[in-house]
N, C-alpha and C positions, 0 to 999 in steps of 0.2 A: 504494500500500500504506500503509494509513494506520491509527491506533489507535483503536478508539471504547468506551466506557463502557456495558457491560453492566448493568442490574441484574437479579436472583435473587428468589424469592421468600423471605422469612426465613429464615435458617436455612439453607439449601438451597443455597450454593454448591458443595459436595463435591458432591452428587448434579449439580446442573447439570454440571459440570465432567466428573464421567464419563457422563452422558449424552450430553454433543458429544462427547468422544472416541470413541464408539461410535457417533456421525452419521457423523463424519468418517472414521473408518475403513468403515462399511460404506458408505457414497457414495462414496468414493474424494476426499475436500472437501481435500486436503492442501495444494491451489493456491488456494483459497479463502481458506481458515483459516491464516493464517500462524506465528501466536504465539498466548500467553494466557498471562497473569500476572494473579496472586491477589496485589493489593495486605495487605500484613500487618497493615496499622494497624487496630484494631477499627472503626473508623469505618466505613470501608468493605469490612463481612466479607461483605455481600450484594450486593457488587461482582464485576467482573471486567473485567479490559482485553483486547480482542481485536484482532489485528494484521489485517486484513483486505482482500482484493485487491478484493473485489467487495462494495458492502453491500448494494446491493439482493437479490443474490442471497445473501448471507450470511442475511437477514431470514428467507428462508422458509425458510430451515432452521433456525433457533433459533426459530419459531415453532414449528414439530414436537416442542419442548423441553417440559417439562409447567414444571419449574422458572421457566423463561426469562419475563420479565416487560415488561424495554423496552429499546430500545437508543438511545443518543442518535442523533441525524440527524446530527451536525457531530462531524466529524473533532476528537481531541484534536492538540493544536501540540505538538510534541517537548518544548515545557519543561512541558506538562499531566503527559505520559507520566512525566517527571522527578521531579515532583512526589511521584507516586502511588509512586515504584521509591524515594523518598527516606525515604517514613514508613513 
């Protein structure tokens, strides 16, 4: 279960963000999708951290996203996560 770096198209994290909530709740994804945290810092407003059990399988469903844009390959390390929960 590890955390990877979402990015959103401009603008568009609110809508992403209730967009997955409506994946995950109509797929049943709650073992999938662990967490999500909206780092605050304007830097990264078309960001998103998502806590993840499975990425490969995570991918194709944030592909069905219209929002959803890339998601990093490489797991963030707990002081990455820290980082983002800090600004």
């Amino acid at each position: 279960m590890n955390w990877y770096l979402v990015s959103c198209r401009p603008n568009k994290r609110d809508l992403f963000l209730k967009q997955l909530d409506f994946e995950i709740d109509k797929n049943q994804l709650g073992d999938l999708f662990l967490d999500k945290i909206s780092p605050s810092d304007i830097m990264y407003k078309d960001m998103v951290l998502l806590r993840l059990s499975n990425i490969s399988s995570a991918r194709i469903h944030l592909k069905r996203i219209e929002q959803f844009q890339k998601i990093e390959p490489r797991a963030l390390s707990e002081h990455q996560v820290q980082q983002f929960l800090d600004k």
